[in-house]
N, C-alpha and C positions, 0 to 999 in steps of 0.2 A: 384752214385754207387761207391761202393769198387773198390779196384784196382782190387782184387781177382776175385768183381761179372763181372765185364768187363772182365775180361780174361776169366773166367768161358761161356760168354756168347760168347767170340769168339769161345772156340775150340765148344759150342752149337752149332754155329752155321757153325763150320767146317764138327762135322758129322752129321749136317743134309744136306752139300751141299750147304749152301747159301753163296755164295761166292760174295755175295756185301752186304750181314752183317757181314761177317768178315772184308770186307771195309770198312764200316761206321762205323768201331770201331778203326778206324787208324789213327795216325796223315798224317799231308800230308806230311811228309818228315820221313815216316818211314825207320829207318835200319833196315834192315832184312839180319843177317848172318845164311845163312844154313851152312849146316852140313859142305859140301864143296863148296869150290868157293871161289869169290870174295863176298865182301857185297854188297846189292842193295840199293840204298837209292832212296825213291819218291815212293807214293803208285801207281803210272802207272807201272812202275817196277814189283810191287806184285804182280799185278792183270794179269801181263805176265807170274810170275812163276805160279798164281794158275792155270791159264787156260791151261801152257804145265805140272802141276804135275796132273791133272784132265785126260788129254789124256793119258798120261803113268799110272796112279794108282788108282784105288780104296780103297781107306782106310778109317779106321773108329777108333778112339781111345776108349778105353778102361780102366777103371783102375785109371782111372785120381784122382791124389792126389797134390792139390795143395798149396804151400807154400808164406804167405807172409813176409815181414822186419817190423817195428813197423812204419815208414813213410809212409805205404801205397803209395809206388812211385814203387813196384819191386816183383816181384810173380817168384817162379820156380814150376816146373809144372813135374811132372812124369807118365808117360803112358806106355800103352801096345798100339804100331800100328798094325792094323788088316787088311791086305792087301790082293789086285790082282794086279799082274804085267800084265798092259795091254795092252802098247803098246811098243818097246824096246826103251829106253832112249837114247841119244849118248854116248857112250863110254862106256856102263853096257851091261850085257849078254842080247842075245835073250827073249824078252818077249814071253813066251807062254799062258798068265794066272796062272801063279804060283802064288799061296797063302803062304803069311808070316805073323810072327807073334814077331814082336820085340820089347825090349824095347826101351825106347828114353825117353829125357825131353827137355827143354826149360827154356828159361829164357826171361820175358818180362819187360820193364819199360812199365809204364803208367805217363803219365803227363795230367794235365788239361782237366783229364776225357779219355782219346787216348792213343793205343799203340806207342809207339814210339819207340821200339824196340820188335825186334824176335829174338832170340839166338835159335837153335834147333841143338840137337846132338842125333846122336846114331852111331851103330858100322855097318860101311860100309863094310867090311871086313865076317861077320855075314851074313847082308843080303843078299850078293852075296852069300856066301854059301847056306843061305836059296833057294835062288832062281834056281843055277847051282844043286841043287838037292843032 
């Protein structure tokens, strides 16, 4: 597979909820820098944030237009996130089930078939407003 069709099949398999085919598409010492924070490295790490971003959110991407480099080793990826705040995150406002609708992208390397990196951004600042109403 493409770098493209492998990331293509991750976020597939993002908004379908299969959160250990987004696993099997990982290296095992994947970086993942979200939006904020520190980075995580080591897919145990991921499969920590997917299961407390699963508690707090419902989302489903939208939109997706995806970008390769001519190495086929680097994809960025642009989407509409389609959200329920579901349960309150620490240190974000009260979750009531607030529905958003943001954009965001990402950036992924693939190596030897595997993501081995997550970059993902969008405007935190937006969705708080989305959500605080």
């Amino acid at each position: 597979m493409t770098a493209v069709e492998i990331v293509k099949a991750y976020y597939q398999n993002f908004n379908n909820k299969n959160w250990q085919g987004m696993l099997d598409l990982l290296s095992e010492d994947i970086r993942h820098d979200a939006n904020q924070g520190d980075s995580r490295v080591g897919k145990e790490l991921f499969r920590e944030f997917l299961a407390h971003m699963d508690s707090c959110y419902d989302e489903t991407l939208t939109e997706m237009v995806f970008f390769a480099e001519p190495a086929d080793q680097r994809v960025a990826v642009e989407f509409i996130v389609n959200g329920t705040y579901k349960s309150t995150d620490e240190g974000l406002p009260e979750a009531t089930g607030q529905k958003y609708v943001l954009p965001a992208g990402a950036f992924l390397d693939v190596k030897d078939g595997k993501i081995s990196r997550v970059t993902t951004y969008y405007n935190l600042p937006l969705w708080e407003k989305m959500v605080l109403g």
